[in-house]
C-alpha positions as CSV (number, residue, x, y, z in Angstrom):
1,X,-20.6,-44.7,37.0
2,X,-20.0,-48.4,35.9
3,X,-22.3,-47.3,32.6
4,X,-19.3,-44.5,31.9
5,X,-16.6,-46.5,32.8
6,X,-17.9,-49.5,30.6
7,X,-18.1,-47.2,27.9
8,X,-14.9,-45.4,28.4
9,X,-13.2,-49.1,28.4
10,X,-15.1,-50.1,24.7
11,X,-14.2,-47.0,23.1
12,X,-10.2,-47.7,23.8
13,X,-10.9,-51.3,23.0
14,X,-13.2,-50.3,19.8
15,X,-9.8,-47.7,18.6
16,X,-7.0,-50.3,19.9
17,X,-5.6,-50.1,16.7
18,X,-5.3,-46.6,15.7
19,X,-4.3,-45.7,19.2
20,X,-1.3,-48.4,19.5
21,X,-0.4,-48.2,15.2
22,X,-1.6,-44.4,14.9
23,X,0.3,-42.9,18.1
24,X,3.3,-45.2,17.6
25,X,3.6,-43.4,13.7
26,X,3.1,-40.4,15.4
27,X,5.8,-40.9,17.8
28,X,8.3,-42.1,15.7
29,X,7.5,-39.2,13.3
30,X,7.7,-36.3,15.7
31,X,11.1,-37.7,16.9
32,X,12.0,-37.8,13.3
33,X,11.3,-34.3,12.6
34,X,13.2,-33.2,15.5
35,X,16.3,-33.7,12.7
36,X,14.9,-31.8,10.7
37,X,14.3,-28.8,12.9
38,X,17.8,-29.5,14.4
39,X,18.6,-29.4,10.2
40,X,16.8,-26.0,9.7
41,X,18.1,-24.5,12.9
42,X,21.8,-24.9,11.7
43,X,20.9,-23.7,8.1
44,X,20.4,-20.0,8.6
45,X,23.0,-18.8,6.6
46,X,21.1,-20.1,3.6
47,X,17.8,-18.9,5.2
48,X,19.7,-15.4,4.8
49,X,21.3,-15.5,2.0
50,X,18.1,-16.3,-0.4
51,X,15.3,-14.1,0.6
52,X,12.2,-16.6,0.5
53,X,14.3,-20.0,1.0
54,X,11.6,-20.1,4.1
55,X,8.6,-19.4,1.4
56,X,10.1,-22.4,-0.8
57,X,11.0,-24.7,1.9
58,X,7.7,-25.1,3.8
59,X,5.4,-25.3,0.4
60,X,7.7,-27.8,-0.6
61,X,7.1,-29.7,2.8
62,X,3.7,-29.5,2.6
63,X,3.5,-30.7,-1.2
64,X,5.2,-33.4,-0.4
65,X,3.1,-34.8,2.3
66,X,0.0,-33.6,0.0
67,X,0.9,-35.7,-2.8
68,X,1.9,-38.7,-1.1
69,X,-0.3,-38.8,1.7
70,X,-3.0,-39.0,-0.7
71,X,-1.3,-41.7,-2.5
72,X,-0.8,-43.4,0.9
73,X,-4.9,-42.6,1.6
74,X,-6.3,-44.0,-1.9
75,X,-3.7,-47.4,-1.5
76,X,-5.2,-48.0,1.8
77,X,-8.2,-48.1,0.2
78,X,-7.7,-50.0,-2.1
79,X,-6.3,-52.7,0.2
80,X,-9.7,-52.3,2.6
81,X,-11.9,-52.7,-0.5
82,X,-9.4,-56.0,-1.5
83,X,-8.6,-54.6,-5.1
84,X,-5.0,-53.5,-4.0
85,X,-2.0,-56.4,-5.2
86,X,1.8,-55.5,-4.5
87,X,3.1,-55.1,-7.9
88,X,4.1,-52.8,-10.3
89,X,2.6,-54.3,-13.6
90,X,0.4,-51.8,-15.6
91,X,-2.8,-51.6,-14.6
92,X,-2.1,-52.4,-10.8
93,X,-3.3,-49.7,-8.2
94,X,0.2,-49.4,-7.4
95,X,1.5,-48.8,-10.9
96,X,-1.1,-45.8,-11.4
97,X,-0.4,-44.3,-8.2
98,X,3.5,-44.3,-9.1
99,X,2.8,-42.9,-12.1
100,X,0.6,-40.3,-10.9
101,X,2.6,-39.0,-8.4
102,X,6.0,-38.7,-10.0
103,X,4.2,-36.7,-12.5
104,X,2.5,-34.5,-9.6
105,X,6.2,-34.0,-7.9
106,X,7.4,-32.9,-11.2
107,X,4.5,-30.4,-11.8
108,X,4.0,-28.8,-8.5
109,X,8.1,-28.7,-8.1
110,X,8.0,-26.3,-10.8
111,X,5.0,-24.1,-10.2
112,X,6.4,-23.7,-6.7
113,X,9.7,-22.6,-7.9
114,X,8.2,-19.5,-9.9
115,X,5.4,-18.9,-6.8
116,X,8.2,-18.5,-4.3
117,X,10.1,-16.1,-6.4
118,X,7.5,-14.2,-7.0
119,X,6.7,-13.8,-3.7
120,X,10.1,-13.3,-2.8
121,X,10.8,-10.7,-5.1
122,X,7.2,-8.7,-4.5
123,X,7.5,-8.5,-0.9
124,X,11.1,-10.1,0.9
125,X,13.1,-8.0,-1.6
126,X,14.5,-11.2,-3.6
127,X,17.8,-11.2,-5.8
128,X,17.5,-14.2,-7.6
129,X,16.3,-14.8,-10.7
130,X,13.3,-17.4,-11.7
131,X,15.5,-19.9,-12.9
132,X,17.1,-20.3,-9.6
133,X,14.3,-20.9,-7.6
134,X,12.9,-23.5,-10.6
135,X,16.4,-25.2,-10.5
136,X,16.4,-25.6,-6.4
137,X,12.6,-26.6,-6.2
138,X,12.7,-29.1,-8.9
139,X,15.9,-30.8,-8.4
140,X,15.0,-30.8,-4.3
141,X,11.6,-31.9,-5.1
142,X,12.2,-34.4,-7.2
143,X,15.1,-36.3,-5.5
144,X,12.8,-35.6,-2.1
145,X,10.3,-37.3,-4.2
146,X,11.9,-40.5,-5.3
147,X,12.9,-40.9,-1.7
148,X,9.4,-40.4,-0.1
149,X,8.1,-42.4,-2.8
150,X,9.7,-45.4,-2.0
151,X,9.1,-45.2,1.6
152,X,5.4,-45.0,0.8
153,X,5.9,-48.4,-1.1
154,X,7.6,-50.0,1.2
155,X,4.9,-49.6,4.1
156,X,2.3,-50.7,1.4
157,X,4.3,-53.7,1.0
158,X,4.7,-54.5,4.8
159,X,1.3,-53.3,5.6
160,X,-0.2,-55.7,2.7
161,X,2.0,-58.4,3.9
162,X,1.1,-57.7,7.8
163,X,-2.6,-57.2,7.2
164,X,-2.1,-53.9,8.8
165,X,-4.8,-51.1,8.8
166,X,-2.3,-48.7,6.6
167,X,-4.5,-45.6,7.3
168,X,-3.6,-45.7,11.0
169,X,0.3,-45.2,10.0
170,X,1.0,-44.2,6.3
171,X,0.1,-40.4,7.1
172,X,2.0,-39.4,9.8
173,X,5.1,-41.6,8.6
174,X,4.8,-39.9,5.1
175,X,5.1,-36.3,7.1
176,X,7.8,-37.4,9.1
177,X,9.4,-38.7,6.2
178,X,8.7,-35.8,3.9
179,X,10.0,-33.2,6.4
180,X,13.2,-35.5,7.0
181,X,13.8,-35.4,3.3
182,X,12.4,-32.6,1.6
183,X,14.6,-29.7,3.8
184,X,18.1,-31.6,3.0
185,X,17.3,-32.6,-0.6
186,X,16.1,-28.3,-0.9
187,X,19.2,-27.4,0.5
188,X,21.5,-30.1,-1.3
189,X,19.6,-28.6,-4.4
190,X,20.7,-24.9,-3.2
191,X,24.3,-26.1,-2.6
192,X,24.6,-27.5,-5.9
193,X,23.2,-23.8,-6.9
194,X,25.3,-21.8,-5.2
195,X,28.6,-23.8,-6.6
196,X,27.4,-24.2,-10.2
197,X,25.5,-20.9,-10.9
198,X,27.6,-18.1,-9.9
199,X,29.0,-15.7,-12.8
200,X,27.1,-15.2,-16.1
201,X,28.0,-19.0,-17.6
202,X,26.5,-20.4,-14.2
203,X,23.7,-18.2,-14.6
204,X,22.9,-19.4,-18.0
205,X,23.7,-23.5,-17.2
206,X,21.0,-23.5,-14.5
207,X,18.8,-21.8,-17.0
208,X,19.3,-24.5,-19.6
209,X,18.7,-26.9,-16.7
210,X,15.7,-25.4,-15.6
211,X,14.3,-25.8,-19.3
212,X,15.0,-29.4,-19.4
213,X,13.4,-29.9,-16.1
214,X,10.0,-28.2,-17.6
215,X,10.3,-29.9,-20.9
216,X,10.7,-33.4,-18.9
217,X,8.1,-32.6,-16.8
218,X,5.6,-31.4,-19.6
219,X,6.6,-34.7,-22.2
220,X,5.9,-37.2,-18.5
221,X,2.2,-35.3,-17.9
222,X,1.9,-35.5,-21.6
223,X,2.3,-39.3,-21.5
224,X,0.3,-40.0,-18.5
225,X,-2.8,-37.9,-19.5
226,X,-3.2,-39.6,-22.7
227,X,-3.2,-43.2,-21.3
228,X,-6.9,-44.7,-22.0
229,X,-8.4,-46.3,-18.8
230,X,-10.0,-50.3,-18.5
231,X,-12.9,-51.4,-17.3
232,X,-11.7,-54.1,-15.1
233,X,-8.3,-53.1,-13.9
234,X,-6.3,-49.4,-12.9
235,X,-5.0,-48.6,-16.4
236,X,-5.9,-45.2,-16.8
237,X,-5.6,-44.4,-13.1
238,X,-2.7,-42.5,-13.2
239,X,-4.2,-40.1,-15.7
240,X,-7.6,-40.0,-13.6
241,X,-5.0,-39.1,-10.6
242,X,-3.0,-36.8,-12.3
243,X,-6.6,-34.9,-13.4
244,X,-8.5,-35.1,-10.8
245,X,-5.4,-33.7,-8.5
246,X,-3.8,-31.2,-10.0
247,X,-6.8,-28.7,-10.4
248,X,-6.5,-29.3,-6.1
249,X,-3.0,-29.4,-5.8
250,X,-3.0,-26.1,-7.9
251,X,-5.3,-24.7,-5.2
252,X,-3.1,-25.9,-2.1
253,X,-0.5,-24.4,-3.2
254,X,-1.8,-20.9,-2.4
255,X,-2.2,-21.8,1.0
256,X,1.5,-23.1,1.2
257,X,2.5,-20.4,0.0
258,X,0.6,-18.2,2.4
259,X,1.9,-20.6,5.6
260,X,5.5,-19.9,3.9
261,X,5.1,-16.2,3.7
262,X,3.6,-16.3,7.9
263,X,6.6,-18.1,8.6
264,X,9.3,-16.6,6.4
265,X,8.0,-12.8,8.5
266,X,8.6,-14.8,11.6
267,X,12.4,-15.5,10.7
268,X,13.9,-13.3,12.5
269,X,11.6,-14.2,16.3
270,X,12.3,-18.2,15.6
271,X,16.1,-18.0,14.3
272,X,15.9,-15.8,18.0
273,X,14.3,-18.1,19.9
274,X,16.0,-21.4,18.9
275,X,13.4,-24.4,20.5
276,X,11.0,-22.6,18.5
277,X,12.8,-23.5,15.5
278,X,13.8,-26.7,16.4
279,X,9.8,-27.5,17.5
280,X,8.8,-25.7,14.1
281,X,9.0,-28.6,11.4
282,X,7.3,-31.0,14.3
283,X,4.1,-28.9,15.1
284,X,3.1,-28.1,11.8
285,X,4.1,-32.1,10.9
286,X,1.8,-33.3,13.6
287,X,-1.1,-31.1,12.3
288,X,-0.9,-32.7,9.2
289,X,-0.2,-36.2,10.0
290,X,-3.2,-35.8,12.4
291,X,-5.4,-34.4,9.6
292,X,-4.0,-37.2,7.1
293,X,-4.5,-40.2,9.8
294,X,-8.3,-38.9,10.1
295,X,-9.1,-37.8,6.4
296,X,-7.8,-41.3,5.5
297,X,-10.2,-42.7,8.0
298,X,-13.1,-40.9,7.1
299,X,-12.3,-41.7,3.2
300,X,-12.2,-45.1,3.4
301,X,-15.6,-45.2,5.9
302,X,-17.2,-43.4,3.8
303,X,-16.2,-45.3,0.6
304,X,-17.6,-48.4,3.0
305,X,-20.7,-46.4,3.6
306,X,-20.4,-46.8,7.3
307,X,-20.1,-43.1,7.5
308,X,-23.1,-41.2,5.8
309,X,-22.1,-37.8,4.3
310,X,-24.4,-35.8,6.7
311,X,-24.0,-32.1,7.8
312,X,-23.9,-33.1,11.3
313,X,-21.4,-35.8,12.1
314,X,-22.4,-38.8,12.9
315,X,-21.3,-41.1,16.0
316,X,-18.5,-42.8,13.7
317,X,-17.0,-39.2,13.5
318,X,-17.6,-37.9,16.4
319,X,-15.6,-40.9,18.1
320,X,-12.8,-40.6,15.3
321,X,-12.5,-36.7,16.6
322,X,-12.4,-37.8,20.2
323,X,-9.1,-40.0,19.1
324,X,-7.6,-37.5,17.1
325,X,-7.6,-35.0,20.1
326,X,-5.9,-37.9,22.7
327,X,-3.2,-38.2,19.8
328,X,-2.7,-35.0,19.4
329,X,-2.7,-34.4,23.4
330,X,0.5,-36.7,23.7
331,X,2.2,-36.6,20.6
332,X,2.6,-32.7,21.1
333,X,3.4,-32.9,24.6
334,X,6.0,-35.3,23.6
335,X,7.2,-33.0,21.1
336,X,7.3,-30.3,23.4
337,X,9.5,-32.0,25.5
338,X,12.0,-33.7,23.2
339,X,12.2,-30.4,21.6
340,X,12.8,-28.6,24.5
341,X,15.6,-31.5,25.5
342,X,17.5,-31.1,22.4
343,X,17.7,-27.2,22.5
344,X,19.1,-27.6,25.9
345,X,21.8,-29.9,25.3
346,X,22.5,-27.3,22.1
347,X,22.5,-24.2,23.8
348,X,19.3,-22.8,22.2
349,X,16.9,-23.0,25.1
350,X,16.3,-19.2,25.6
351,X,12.4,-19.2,26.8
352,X,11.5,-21.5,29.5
353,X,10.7,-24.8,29.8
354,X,6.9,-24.0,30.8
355,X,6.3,-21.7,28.7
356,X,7.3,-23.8,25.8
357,X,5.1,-26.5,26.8
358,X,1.9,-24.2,27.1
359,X,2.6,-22.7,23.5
360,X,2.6,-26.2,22.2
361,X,-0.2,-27.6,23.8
362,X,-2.5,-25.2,23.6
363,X,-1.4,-24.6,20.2
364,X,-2.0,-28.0,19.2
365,X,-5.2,-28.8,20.5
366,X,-6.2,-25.3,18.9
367,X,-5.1,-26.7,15.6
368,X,-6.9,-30.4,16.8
369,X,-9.9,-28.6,16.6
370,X,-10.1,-26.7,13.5
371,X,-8.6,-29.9,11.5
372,X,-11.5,-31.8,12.8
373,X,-14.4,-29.9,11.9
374,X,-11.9,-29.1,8.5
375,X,-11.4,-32.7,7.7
376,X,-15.0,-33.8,8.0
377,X,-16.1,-31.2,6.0
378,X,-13.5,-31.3,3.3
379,X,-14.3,-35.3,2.8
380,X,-18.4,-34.6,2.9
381,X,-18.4,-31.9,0.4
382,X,-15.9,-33.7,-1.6
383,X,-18.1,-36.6,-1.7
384,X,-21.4,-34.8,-2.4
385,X,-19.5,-33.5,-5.4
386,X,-18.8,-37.1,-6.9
387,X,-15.6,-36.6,-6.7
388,X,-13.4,-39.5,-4.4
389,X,-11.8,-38.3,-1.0
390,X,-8.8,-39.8,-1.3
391,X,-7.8,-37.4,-4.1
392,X,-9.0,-34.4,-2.7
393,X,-9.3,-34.2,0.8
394,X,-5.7,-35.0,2.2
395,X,-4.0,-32.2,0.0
396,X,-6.9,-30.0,1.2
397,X,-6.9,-30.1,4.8
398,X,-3.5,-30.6,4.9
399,X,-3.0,-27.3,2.9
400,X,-5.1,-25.2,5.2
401,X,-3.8,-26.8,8.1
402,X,-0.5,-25.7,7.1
403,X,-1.6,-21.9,7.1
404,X,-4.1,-22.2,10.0
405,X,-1.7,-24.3,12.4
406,X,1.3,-21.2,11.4
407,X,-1.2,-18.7,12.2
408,X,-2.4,-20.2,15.3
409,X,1.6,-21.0,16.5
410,X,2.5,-17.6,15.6
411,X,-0.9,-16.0,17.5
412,X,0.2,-18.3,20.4
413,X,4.1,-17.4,20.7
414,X,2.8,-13.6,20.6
415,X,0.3,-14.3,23.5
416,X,2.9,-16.0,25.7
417,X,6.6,-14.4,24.9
């Protein structure tokens, strides 16, 4: 007994970090996205009014925290290895990653604005034309983007200047953040839409705008993949970034798509039941800042060769799953509740206060448990491969986690309502 408790007492001690940093992020993002599910609950006339605004909305969330939770994951590498310096001079880590991203954003902005109307016109009966969904995704994304982009630099800056473990916190901040921003930045985009585009001149004007979004965003990839690297500093990185990630981001964004077309048939049972879209950003948030604070872990032990890429995980992993399912035990029965507290107080709580904390939780350690094994995996094979975990395995897990983590809270809310 003293054996087990001494054990228990080093293994707390041995995570002190991730378990004060990590589930203080976690926290402080799950109270964040309560605004935005507060944001999307109030936003239902839009939600209407363009079929696959749901579709577009939730890819765009979860490209968002793909893109710069891998930026977040390959700067706290950097800073563990000691090759990161805070400055934005060519051929710093932090100049490449800039670069790299913005020109991600742009790209995958796009593509998702003709996926989502594709889908929305081949199966939710969509009215609007390509150009409209380009013009919404892009200018969202981008602004969403810039905003994100900057909160990512500023907790490199503080975590450099603190000494701070930044995989512990940048992932489940960069969610929080993503899903603040991304949803009011889509719908400013669709307001701005709905005033300039109507009649045939409108029509045509966000056409012409959508062009010179693409012709931006092709001269900026342009530039960035024909930058020649160094041997002894990051120029080049961006274009090694932009390569290496966009074949994977590509892949991703099928499987946002597919957690945006669960959701969007869902509509009508979560605009119904209103904590359910309140708790809706939250849950999925949590499953991929979870999946983003462990990937990030494993990448950088790995890259320190104190995890071996074995098929069975080793004790480094298996204690790193053990934290992740304590986190994810109280940041989603946090969520729960705070989620249940603010439908009450708006007049939305129509299912009961247990049964929306057993969807959650059990929920939530379901998706706990298939982001584990997924995460492990992802970095292992991604490794074997030569290729470098920080590019690959955020957007990746986070991707799937999306669709898995909507399929299991949708399997869940049919079990228990």
């Amino acid at each position: 007994m003293a054996g087990v408790r001494k054990g228990v007492i080093g293994f707390f001690t041995a995570n002190r970090a991730v378990f004060i940093m990590g589930m203080s992020a976690l926290i402080i993002a799950g109270s964040a996205d309560l605004f935005a599910g507060l944001l999307l609950n109030q936003m239902t006339d839009y939600l209407y009014l363009i079929p696959g605004m749901m579709i577009l909305i939730y890819a765009a969330i979860g490209m968002r925290g793909n893109i710069f939770g891998a930026m977040g994951s390959r700067i706290g590498t950097a800073m563990n290895m000691g090759t990161f310096e805070m400055s934005f001079r060519k051929g710093t880590a932090l100049r490449a990653n800039v670069d790299g991203t913005i020109t991600l954003t742009l790209l995958m902005s796009v593509l998702m604005g003709f996926a989502a109307w594709a889908i929305a016109i081949l199966f939710f009966n969509g009215t609007q034309s390509v150009w409209d969904f380009v013009f919404i995704s892009t200018l969202g994304g981008f602004l969403a983007g810039i905003i994100v982009m900057m909160v990512n630099i500023l907790i490199a800056w503080e975590g450099n200047r603190r000494e701070w473990d930044v995989d512990n916190i940048t992932a489940p901040l960069i969610a929080a953040v993503g899903d603040i921003v991304t949803m009011p930045m889509i719908f400013f985009a669709t307001w701005i839409y709905l005033r300039v585009g109507t009649g045939a001149a409108g029509e045509e004007l966000i056409a012409y705008l959508s062009l010179a979004m693409i012709a931006v965003t092709l001269a900026l990839t342009a530039w960035v993949i024909h930058q020649r690297g160094g041997r002894r500093d990051y120029i080049g990185e961006a274009r090694r970034i932009t390569l290496q990630s966009f074949p994977v981001l590509f892949g991703c964004l099928f499987f946002e798509i597919g957690a945006g077309i669960v959701i969007q048939g869902e509509q009508t049972s979560l605009v119904t039941y209103g904590v359910l879209m309140i708790m809706l950003p939250a849950f999925l948030n949590e499953g991929n800042a979870l999946s983003g604070m462990l990937t990030s872990r494993l990448s950088s032990k790995i890259h320190l060769g104190t995890i071996r890429p074995t098929g069975i995980p080793a004790r480094p992993a298996l204690e790193d799953f053990v934290v992740m399912y304590i986190c994810a035990l109280v940041t989603f029965t946090y969520i729960g509740l705070i989620s249940y507290g603010a439908a009450f107080l708006t007049a939305e709580a129509n299912t009961g206060f247990l049964t929306t904390m057993i969807i959650i939780i059990v929920a939530g350690l379901l998706t706990t448990t298939a982001l584990n094994l997924l995460s492990y995996y992802v970095a292992i094979i991604t490794t074997r491969f030569g290729l470098d975990p920080d590019d690959h395995s955020i957007p990746i897990t986070s991707s799937v986690m999306d669709l898995v983590g909507s399929l299991i809270l949708v399997a869940v809310i049919a079990v228990f309502i």
